[in-house]
N, C-alpha and C positions, 0 to 999 in steps of 0.2 A: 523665698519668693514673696511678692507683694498680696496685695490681696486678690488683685485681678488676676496675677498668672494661677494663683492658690485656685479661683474659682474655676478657670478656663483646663486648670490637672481634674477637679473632680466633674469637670463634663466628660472630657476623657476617657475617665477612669467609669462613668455613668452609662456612656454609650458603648464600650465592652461590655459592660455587665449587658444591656440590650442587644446587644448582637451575640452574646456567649463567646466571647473573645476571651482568650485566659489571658494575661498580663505574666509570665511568670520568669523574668527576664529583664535586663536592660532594653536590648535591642527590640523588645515587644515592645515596649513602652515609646521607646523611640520609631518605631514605623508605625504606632496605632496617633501620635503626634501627627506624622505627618500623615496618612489619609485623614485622621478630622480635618486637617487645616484643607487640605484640598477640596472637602464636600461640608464645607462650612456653612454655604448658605444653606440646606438643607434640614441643617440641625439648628438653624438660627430660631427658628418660632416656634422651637420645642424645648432647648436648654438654653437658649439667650445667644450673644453676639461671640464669633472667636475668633480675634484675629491675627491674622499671620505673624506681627509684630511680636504677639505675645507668645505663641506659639516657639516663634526664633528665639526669644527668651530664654525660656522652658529648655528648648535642646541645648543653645548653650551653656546652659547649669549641667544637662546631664555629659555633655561632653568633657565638661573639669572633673566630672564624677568617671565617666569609663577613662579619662586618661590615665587617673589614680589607681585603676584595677578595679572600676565596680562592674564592670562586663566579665570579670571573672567571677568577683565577690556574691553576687546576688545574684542567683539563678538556680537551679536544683543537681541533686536534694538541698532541700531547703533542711535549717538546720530547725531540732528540736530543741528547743527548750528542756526540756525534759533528761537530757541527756543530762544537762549540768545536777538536775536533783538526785543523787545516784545515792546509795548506802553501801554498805560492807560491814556484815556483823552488827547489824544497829548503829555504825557509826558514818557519819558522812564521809563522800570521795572528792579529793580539792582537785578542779580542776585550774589548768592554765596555759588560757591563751598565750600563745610566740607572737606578740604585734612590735617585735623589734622593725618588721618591716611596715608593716600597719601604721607603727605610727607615726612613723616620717612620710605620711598622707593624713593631714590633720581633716582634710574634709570628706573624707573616704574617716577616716577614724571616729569621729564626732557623729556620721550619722549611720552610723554600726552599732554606735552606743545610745542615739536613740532610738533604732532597730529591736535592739537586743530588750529595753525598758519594755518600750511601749508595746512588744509581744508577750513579754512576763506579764504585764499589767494588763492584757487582755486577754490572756490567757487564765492564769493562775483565778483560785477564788476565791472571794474577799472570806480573812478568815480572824480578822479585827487584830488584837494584843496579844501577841503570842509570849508566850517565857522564853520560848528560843523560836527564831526565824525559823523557817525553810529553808533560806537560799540567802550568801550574803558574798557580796561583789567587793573586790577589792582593785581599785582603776590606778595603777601605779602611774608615774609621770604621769600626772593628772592633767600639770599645766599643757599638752601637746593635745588635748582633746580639746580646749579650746582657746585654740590659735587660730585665725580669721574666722571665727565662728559667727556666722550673722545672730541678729537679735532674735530671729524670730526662732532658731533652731534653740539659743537658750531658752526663749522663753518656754518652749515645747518640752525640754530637758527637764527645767524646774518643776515644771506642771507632773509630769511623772514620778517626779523624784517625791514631792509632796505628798502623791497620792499613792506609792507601787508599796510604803508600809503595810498598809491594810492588807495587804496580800501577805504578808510574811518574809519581805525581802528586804535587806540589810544593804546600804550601799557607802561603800568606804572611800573618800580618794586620796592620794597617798601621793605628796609634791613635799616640794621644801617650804615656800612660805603659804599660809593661808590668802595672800593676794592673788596668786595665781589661778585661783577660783575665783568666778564671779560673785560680786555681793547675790546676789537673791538665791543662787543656788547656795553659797555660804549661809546664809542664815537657814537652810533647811537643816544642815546637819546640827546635830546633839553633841553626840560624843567626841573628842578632841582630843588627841597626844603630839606633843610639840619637842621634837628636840632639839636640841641648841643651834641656835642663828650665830654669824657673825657678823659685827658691821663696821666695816671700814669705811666707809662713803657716807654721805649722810642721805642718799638713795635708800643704802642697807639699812641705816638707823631709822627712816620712817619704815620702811620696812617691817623692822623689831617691834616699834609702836602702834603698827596696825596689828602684827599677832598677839602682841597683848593685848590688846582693846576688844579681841574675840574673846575672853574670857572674863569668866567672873571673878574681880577680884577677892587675895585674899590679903586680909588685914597684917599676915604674918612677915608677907615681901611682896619686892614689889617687880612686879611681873616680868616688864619690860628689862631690869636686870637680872632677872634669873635664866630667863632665856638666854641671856649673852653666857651667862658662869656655869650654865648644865656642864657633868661630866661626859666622858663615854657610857652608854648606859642609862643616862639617865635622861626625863622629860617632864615637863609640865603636862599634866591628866585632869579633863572633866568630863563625867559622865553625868547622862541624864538621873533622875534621882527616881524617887518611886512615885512621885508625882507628874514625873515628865519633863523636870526644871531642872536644868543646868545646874551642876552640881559646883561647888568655890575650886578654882583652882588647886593644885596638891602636886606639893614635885615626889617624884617618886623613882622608885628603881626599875627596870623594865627587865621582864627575864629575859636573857638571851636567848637567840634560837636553838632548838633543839635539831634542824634540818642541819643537811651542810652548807655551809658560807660561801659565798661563789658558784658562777656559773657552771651547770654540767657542761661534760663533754657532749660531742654531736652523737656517738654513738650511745652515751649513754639515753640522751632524749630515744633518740629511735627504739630501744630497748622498752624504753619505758610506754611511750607509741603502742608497740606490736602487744603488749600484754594488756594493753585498755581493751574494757568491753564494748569500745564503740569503734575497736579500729577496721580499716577499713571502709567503713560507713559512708563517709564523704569523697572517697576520692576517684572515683568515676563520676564526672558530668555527665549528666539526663540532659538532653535539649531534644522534648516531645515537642508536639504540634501543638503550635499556641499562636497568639496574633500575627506575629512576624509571618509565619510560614502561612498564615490561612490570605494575610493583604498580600504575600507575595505571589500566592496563585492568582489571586482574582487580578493582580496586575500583569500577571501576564498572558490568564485569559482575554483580557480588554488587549492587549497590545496583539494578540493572534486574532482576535476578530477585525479587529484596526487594517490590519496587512492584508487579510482577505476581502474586503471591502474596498483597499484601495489597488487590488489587484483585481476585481469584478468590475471598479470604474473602468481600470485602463485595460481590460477584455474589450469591453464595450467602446471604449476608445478609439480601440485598435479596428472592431468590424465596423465600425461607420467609414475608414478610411480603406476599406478595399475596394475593389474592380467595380463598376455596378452590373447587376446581372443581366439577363438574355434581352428580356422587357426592354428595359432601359435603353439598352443598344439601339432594338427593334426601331423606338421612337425617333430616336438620334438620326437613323440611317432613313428614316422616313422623313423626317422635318428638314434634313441635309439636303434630300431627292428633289421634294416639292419647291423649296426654294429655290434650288440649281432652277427647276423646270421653267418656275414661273421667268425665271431673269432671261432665260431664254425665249421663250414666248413675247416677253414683253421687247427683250432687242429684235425680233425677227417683225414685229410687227411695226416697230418703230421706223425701222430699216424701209417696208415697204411702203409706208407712207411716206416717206421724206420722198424717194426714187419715185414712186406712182408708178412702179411698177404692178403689175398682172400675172400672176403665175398660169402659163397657160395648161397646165395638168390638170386632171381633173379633179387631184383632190388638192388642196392649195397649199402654198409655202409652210404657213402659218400651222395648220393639223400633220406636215409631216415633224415640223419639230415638234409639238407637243409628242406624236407617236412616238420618235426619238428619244425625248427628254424622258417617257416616260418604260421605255423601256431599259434608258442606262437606270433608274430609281430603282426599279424591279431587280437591274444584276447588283445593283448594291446590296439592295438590302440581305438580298439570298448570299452574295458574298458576306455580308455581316452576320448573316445565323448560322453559315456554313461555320464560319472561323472560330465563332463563339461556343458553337457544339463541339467541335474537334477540340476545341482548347478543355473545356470542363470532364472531357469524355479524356483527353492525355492526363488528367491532374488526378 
């Protein structure tokens, strides 16, 4: 990462520790990504700016990383360190990784190996110049640990690698040419056994003239073709001296192994598996409540309060759009009545002036239709409470 997504993982990783969010997983780490990004402004005036950009960044790293298998790799039980420091009889226990699959995932591989450092080196305590380490690492196919490795991951490699001595840890890595190591972590190491190069190409031949040129010459031959004439067996050796100085080049004879030569069988691995004292230990996956599972209630507490909310609107909705009630009617069949009335009153009276006629009754044209007009108002409206009772009193 850059330095802005660098800073924008340790807000992240700043705001679980404030909310007591454990992290202990891939997919923690990716849903605790995406609620920061969603309630960003909220943390803006308290840990600075974060923005979605960077964020998408961030996940797409981690997504090259779980395609690889770190959504298996990293999660619990978390491995011990401590397992690897083991004895028997006073004598130490070799362990060894199987990363034949591991390391055809060089980014999944590379940051397993700065995993594995930077927990020794923050773990372990400083225990200065030892005569014999603690713990000494041997990284075979060295060159597939970094293959597309960005700078910043070696720089972080080196940094380790410089400082995890003081702890007592020994780190070996084991390729065919010293090029296949980056210069800055090459100049960390000391010690050096080189067996014979061939160079057909004159690729191969700078090649040769770079792993000579790692060594201190010696005045007896000369480097660069000794390396091409080694036998079987044999190797160019410099070790550190009692000072800590590279020691002059020395070809020398290498003892042969005393293990058997060649891969074991798969049953013999298993065999040897079931009798370690750590077996078993790893291979049940733990996935306890941690960030994932705590954002994924609170999202879908928010999503259940959501639905009750928009199911209280359209309640409410729904009763503004019924019948209106008795009242209502009451008004209706009244303001219907009085209107009928008046239009009647007003044609009857309009009527008798135009004609000049005289109603000779005693009581006049004019007050029997109002009496009229006002007695159909009357059966309305009782028609309208009669119907509206019956109706609520059927329901």
């Amino acid at each position: 990462m850059n330095e802005t997504q660098d800073g924008v993982l340790n807000i992240v990783f700043r705001i679980a520790d404030d909310r007591g969010l454990l992290l202990l997983d891939l997919k923690d780490l990716q849903a605790m990504l995406d609620w920061v990004s969603k309630h960003a402004k909220q943390y803006t005036t308290k840990y600075g700016n974060i923005s979605a950009q960077t964020v998408g960044a961030i996940q797409r790293a981690l997504l090259q990383l779980e395609t690889q298998g770190a959504d298996k790799f990293f999660g619990e039980p978390s491995f011990d360190i401590y397992d690897l420091i083991q004895t028997e009889g006073g004598k130490g226990v070799m362990s060894v990784l199987a990363a034949d699959k591991l390391m055809m995932q060089p980014k999944l591989y590379s940051t397993y190996l700065l995993w594995l450092l930077s927990e020794l080196y923050s773990t372990l305590p400083e225990v200065g110049d030892l005569e014999l380490p603690k713990l000494v690492f041997f990284f075979d196919e060295a060159h597939m640990l970094f293959t597309d490795t960005s700078k910043a991951l070696l720089d972080k490699i080196e940094q380790v690698i410089r400082l995890i001595r003081s702890k007592g840890v020994g780190i070996y890595f084991i390729t065919q040419s010293p090029t296949d190591i980056p210069e800055n972590i090459l100049g960390q190491l000391g010690n050096r056994v080189q067996h014979a190069l061939r160079a057909y190409t004159p690729k191969d031949q700078k090649a040769v003239k770079t792993a000579a040129d790692t060594f201190r010459a010696n005045p007896e031959f000369k480097t660069d073709e000794a390396i091409m004439n080694l036998e079987t067996g044999e190797a160019l050796v410099s070790f550190l001296d009692a000072k800590g100085a590279p020691g002059i080049v020395e070809r020398a004879k290498i003892l042969f192994p005393l293990s058997q030569i060649g891969a074991i069988t798969e049953g013999q691995r298993l065999d040897i598996i079931k009798q370690s004292r750590i077996a078993g230990k790893y291979d049940t996956p733990i996935d306890r409540e941690s960030a994932f599972e705590i954002i994924m209630a609170e999202a879908e507490e928010q999503m259940k309060a959501q639905e009750e909310e928009i199911a209280a609107k359209e309640e409410e909705k729904a009763k503004g759009k019924q019948k209106p009630g008795m009242m209502s009617k009451v008004w209706k069949a009244i303001i219907t009545a009085v209107t009928g009335t008046l239009a009647t009153i007003l044609g009857t009276y309009i009527s008798d002036k135009v004609t000049g006629k005289k109603t000779k009754s005693k009581t006049s044209a004019t007050g029997r239709v109002v009496k009229n007009a006002t007695s159909a108002a009357t059966r309305s409206i009782t028609k309208e409470l009669t119907r509206d009772i019956l109706g609520n009193l059927v329901k």
